[in-house]
Backbone bond lengths (Angstrom), bond angles and torsions (degrees), N, CA, C in turn:
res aa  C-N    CA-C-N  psi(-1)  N-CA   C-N-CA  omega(-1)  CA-C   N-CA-C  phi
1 X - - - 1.446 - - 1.527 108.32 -
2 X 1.223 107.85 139.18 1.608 111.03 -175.09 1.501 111.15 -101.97
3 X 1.376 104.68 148.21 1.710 100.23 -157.48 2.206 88.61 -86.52
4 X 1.015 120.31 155.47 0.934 128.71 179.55 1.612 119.46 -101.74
5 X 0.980 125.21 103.18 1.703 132.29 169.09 1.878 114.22 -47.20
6 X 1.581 106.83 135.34 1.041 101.30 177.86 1.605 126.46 -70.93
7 X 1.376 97.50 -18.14 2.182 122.29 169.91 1.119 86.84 -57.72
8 X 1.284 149.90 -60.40 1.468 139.27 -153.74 1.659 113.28 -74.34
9 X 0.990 104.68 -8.27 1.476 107.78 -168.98 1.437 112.88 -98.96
10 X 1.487 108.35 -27.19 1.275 104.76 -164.09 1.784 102.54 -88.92
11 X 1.242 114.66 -150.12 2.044 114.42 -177.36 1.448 83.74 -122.72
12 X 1.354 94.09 159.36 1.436 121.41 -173.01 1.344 100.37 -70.03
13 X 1.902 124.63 159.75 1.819 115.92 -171.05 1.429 81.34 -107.53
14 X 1.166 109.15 103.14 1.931 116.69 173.08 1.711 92.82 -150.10
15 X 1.255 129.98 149.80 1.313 141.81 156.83 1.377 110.62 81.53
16 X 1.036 146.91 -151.53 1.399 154.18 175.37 1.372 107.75 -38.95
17 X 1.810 122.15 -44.00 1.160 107.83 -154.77 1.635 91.62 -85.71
18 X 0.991 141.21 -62.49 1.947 114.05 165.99 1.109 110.41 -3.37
19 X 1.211 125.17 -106.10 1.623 141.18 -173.06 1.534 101.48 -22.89
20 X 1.164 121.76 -37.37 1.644 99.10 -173.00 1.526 106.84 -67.43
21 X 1.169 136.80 -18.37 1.559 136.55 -178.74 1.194 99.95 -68.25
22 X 1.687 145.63 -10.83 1.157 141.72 -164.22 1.631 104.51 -98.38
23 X 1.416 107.57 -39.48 1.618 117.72 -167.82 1.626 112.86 -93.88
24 X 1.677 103.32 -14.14 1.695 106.62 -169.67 1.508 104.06 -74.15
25 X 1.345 124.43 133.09 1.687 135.44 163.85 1.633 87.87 -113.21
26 X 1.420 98.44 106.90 1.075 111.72 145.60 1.645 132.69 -66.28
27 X 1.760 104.10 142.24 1.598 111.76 -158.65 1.601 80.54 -108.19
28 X 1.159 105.71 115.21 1.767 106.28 167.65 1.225 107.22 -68.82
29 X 1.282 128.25 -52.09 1.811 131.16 -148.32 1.805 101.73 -72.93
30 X 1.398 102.47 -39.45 1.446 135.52 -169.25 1.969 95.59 -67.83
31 X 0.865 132.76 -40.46 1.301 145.96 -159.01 1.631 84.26 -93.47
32 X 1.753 103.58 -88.98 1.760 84.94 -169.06 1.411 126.14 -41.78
33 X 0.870 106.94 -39.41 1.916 101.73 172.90 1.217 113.25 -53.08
34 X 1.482 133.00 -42.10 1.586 130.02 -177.97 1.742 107.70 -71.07
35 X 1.446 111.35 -12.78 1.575 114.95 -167.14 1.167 100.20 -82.92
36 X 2.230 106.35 -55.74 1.480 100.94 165.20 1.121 144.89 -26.12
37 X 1.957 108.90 -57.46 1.258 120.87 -162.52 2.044 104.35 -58.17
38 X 1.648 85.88 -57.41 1.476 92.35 176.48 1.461 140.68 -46.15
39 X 1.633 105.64 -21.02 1.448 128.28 177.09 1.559 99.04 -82.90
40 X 1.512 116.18 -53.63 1.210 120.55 -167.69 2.093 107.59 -51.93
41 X 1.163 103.04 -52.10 1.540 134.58 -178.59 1.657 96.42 -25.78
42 X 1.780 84.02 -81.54 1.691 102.84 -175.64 1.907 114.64 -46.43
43 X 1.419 104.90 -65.14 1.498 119.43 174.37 2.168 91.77 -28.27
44 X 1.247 114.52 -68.82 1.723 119.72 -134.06 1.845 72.58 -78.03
45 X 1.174 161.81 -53.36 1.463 132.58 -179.99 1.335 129.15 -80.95
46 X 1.803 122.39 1.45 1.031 96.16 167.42 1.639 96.39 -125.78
47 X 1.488 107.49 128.67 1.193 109.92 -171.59 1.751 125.64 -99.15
48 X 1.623 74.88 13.84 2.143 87.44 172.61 1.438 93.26 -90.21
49 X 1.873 122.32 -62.43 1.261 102.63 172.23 1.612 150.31 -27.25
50 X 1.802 96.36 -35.66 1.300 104.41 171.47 1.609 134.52 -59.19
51 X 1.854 86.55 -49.48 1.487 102.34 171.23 1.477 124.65 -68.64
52 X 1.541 125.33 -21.35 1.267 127.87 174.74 1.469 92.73 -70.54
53 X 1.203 133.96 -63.89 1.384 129.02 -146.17 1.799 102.34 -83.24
54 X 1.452 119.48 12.43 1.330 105.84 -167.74 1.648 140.14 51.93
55 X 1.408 103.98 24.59 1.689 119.76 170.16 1.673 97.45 -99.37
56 X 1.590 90.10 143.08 1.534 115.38 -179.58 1.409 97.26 -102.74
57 X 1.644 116.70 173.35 1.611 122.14 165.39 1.915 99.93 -72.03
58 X 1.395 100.29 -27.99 1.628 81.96 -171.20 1.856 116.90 -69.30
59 X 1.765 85.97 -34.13 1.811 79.45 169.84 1.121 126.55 -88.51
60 X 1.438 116.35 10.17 2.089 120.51 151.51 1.471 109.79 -56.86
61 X 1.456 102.17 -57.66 1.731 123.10 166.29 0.963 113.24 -47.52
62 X 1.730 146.93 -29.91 1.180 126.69 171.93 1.268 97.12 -71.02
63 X 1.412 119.66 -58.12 1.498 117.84 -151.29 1.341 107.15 -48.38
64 X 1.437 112.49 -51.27 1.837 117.31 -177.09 1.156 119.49 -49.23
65 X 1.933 103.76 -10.95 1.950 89.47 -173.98 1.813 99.89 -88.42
66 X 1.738 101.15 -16.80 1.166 120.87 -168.47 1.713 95.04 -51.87
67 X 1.618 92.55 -83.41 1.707 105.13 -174.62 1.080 110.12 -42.63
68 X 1.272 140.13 -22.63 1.955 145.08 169.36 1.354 91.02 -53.50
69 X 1.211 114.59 -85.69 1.402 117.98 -152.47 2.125 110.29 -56.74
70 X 1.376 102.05 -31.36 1.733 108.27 161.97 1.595 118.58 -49.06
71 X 1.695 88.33 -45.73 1.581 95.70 -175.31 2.102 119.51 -70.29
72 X 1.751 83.78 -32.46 1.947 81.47 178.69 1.820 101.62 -72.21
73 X 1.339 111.94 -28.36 1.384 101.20 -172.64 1.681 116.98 -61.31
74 X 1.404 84.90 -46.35 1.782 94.11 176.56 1.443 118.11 -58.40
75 X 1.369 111.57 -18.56 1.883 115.08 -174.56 1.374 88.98 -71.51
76 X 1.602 114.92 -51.97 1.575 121.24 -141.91 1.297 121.04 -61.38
77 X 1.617 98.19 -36.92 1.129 142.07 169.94 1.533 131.97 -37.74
């Protein structure tokens, strides 16, 4: 079995998808909160992951108040 490269996976940067790197403003606050949520997600169902990596439910709970407060900034914003 051949290991697969992540370059191979993605589309070639020709046509529109180039040009979008020119027009994107990245939302920092807006981004970490979507990274959180998604970290938080994975972490809260698998609970071997949790225990290998040393995260508790209470520090999911911090993080979520974290990404909350990312998320009102980004509305306000």
């Amino acid at each position: 079995m051949e290991s697969t490269k992540l370059l191979d996976l993605l589309p070639p940067a020709t046509g529109t998808m180039a040009s979008l790197g020119k027009y994107h403003k990245a939302n920092g606050p807006a981004t970490a909160a979507l990274l959180i949520q998604i970290a938080a997600e994975m972490l809260e169902t698998s609970p071997a992951l949790r225990r290998r990596m040393g995260i508790t439910l209470s520090d999911l709970a911090a993080a979520d108040k974290v990404r909350k407060e990312l998320a009102r900034k980004t509305a306000v914003a």
